[in-house]
C-alpha distance (Angstrom), angle and dihedral (degrees) to the residues before:
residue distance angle dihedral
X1 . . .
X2 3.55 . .
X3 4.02 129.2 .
X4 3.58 141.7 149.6
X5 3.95 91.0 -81.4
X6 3.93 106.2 11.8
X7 3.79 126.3 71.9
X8 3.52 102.8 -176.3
X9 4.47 120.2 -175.7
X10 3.22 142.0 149.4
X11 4.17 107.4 -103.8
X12 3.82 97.6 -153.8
X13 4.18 123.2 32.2
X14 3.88 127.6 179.0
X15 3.81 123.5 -105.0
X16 4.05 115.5 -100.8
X17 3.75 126.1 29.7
X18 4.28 105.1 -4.9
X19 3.89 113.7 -179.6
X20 3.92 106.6 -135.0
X21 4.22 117.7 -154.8
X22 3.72 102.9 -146.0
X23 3.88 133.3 -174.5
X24 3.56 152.1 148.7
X25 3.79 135.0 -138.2
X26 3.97 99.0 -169.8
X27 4.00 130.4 43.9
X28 3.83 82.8 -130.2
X29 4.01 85.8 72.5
X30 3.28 141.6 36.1
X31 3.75 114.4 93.5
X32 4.09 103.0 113.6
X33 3.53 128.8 -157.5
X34 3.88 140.9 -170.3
X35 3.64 111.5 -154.6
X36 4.14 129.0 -170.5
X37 3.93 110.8 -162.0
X38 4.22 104.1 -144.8
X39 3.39 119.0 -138.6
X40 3.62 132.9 -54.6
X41 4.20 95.0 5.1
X42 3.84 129.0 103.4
X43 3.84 135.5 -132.4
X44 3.68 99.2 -114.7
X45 3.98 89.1 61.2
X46 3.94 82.0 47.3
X47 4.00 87.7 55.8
X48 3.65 94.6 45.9
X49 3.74 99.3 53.5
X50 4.17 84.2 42.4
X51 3.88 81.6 60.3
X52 4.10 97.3 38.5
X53 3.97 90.7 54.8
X54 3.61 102.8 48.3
X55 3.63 86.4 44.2
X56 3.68 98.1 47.1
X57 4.02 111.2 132.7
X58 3.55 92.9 -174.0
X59 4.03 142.1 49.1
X60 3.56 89.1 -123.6
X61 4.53 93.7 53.0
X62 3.59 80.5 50.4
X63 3.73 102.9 53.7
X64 4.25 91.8 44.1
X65 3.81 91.8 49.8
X66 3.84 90.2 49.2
X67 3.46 91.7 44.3
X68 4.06 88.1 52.7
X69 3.43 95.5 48.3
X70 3.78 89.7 55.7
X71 3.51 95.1 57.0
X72 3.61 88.3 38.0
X73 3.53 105.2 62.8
X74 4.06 148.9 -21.3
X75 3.66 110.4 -102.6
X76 3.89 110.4 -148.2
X77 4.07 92.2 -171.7
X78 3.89 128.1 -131.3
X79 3.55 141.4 -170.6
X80 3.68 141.5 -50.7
X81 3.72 108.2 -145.2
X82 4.12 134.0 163.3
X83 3.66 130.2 -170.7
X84 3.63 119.0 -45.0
X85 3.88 94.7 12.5
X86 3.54 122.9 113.5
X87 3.86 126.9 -162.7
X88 3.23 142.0 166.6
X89 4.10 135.6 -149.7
X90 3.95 134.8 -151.8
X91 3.44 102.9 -155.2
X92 4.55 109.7 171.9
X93 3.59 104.8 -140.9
X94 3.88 144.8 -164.7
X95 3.57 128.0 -143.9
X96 3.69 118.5 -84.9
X97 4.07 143.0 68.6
X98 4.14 122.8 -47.4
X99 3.52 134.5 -179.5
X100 4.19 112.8 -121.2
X101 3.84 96.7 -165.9
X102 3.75 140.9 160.3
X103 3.97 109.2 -107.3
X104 4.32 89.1 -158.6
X105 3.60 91.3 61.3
X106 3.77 88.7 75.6
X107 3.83 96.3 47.0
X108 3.47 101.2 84.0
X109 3.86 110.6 -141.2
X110 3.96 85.8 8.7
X111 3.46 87.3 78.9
X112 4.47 154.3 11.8
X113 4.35 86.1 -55.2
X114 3.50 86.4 -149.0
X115 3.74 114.0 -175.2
X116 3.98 116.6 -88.1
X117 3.59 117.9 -75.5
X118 3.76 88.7 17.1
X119 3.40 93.0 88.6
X120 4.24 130.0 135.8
X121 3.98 92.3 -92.1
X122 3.94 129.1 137.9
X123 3.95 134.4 173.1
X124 4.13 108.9 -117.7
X125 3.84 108.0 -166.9
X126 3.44 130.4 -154.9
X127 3.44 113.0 -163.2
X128 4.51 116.0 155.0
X129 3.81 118.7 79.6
X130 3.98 114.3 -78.1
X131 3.63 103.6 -103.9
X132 3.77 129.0 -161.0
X133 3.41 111.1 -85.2
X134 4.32 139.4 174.7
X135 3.73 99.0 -144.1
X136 3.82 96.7 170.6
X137 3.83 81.8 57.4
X138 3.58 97.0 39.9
X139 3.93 90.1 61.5
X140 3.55 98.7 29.8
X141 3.94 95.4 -130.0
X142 3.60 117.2 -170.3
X143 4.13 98.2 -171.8
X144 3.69 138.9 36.0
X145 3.54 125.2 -155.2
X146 3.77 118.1 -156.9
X147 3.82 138.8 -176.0
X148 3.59 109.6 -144.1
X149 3.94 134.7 168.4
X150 3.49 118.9 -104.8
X151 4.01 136.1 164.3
X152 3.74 92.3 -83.1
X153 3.85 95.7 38.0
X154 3.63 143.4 -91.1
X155 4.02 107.4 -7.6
X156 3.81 131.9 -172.3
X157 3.48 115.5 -123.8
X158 3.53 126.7 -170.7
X159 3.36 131.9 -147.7
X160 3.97 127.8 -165.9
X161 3.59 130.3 -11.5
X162 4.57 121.7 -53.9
X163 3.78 108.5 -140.2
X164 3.57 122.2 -167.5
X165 3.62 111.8 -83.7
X166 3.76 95.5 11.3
X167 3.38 138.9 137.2
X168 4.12 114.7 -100.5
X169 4.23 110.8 -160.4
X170 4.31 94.6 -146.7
X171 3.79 106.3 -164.1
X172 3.75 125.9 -173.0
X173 4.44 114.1 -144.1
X174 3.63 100.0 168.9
X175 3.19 124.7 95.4
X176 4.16 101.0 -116.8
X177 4.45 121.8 56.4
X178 3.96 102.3 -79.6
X179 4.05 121.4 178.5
X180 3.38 133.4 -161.4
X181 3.69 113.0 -131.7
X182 3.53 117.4 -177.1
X183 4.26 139.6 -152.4
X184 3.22 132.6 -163.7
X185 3.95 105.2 -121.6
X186 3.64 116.2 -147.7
X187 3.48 116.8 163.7
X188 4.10 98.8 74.7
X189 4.10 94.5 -154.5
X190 4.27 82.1 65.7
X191 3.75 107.4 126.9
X192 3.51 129.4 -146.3
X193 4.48 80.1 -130.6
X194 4.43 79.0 56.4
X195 3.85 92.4 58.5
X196 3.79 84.7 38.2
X197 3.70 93.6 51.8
X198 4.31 93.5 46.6
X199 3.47 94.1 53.7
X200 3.50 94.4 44.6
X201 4.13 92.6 51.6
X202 4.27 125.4 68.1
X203 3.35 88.4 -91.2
X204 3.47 102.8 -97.5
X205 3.49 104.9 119.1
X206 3.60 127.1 86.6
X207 3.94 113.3 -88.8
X208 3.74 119.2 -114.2
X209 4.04 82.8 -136.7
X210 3.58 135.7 53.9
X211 3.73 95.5 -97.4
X212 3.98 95.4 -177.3
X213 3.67 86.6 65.7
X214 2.92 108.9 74.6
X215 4.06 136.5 -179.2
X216 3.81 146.8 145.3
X217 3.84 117.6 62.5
X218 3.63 152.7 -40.1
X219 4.05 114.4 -130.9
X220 3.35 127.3 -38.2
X221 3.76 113.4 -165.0
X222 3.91 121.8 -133.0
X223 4.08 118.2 -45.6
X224 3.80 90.8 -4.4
X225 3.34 123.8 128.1
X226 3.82 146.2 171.6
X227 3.35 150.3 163.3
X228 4.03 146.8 -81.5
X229 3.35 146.4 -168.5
X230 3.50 119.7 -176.6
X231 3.96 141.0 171.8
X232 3.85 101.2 -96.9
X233 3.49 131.4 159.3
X234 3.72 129.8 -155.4
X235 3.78 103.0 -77.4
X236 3.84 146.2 74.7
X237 3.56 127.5 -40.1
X238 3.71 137.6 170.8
X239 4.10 128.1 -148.8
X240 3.44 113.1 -146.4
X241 3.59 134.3 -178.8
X242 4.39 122.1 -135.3
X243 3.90 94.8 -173.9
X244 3.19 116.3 123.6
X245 3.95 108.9 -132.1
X246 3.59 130.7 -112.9
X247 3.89 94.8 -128.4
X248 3.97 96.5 53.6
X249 3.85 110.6 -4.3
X250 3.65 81.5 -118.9
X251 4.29 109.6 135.3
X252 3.41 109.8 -91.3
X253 4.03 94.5 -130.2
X254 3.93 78.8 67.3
X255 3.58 88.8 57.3
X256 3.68 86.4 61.8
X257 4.01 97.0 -92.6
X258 4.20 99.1 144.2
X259 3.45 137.1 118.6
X260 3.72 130.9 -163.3
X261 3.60 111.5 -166.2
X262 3.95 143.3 153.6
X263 3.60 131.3 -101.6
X264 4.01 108.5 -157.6
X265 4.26 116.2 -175.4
């Protein structure tokens, strides 16, 4: 659970395919990550290139912190939640230390701005053998969502059919972290051209989506994967993508990385 004062997570988790509970109790939270540090660096040099991409004023500050961050750490994903929305992640995981942290708190007026070092951050340990586990049939997932390269760029592609309620498998196959954020669509005339067009703009018009609700998940880095459940309804939603791309710091939904697609019951 995360809030404006409470940081609440687990402090221990099983090897394999864990289900994670995750919410938020403040529109100034809510965007959930699971972090792995690689060997040899520290979390403070984590938290500063958190803080150097989000406040990146150029293509170029964007590229360098991304490029940091890869080299940094692994990033296993989580879940984009808001108030009165309850998801939960499958993430399959080794032994050893991660990072459970709140991505907002490094967005600036996006989220709590808490003074540095007193950011939403906890240890999750994993200490038991991995064992072999079926995570697809552990959560019973019914779609997978992948980022792939294609001629024109990174591309969603979606496989199977979302049902309400259901677990989504989101899978990143380019070669830089990618997430899969996802809006609840509600005007049915939306376009994929609309979502196109937004992304493309400063921001100042209206989003064809309902951008303060959001779900999905933060980052995954390259060939991870895992898997969400989140509270859909039968309807349309678009996945978008936030990252900034390696190639112009530009986000990667600009780039043309969005999906509308149905969820049926």
């Amino acid at each position: 659970m995360t809030g404006e004062e409470d940081f609440i997570c687990p402090s221990t988790a099983p090897p394999g395919a864990t289900v994670f509970q995750v919410t938020a109790t403040s529109y100034r939270t809510g965007f959930l990550g699971l972090v792995r540090l690689r060997d040899g660096h520290e979390e403070g040099a984590f938290r500063e290139l958190l803080y150097a991409l989000f406040s990146a004023r150029t293509p170029q500050e964007t590229i360098e912190a991304t490029r940091g961050l890869m080299a940094t750490a692994e990033l296993y994903g989580g879940a984009a939640v808001h108030p009165g929305a309850v998801s939960y992640i499958t993430p399959v995981l080794g032994p050893g230390s991660y990072m459970v942290l709140e991505y907002r708190d490094f967005q600036g007026p996006l989220g709590r701005e808490p003074e540095r070092g007193q950011e939403h951050v906890r240890t999750l340990t994993v200490t038991e053998p991995v064992t072999a586990t079926d995570a697809a049939a552990a959560t019973g997932s019914t779609a997978t969502l992948t980022t792939r390269e294609t001629a024109e760029g990174p591309r969603f592609e979606l496989h199977g059919q979302p049902r309400a309620g259901s677990p989504v498998r989101c899978v990143n196959h380019v070669t830089q972290p990618d997430e899969a954020i996802i809006y609840r669509v509600p005007d049915d005339s939306v376009t994929e051209e609309d979502v196109h067009a937004f992304f493309n703009s400063d921001m100042s018009m209206t989003p064809p989506f309902s951008i303060n609700a959001p779900l999905g998940t933060p980052p995954i880095s390259p060939d991870g994967d895992i898997w969400v459940t989140m509270p859909t309804q039968p309807g349309r939603y678009v996945a978008a993508s936030w990252v900034g791309s390696l190639e112009d710091g530009r986000p990667m939904a600009a780039h043309g990385q969005h999906l509308i697609f149905h969820v049926t019951t």
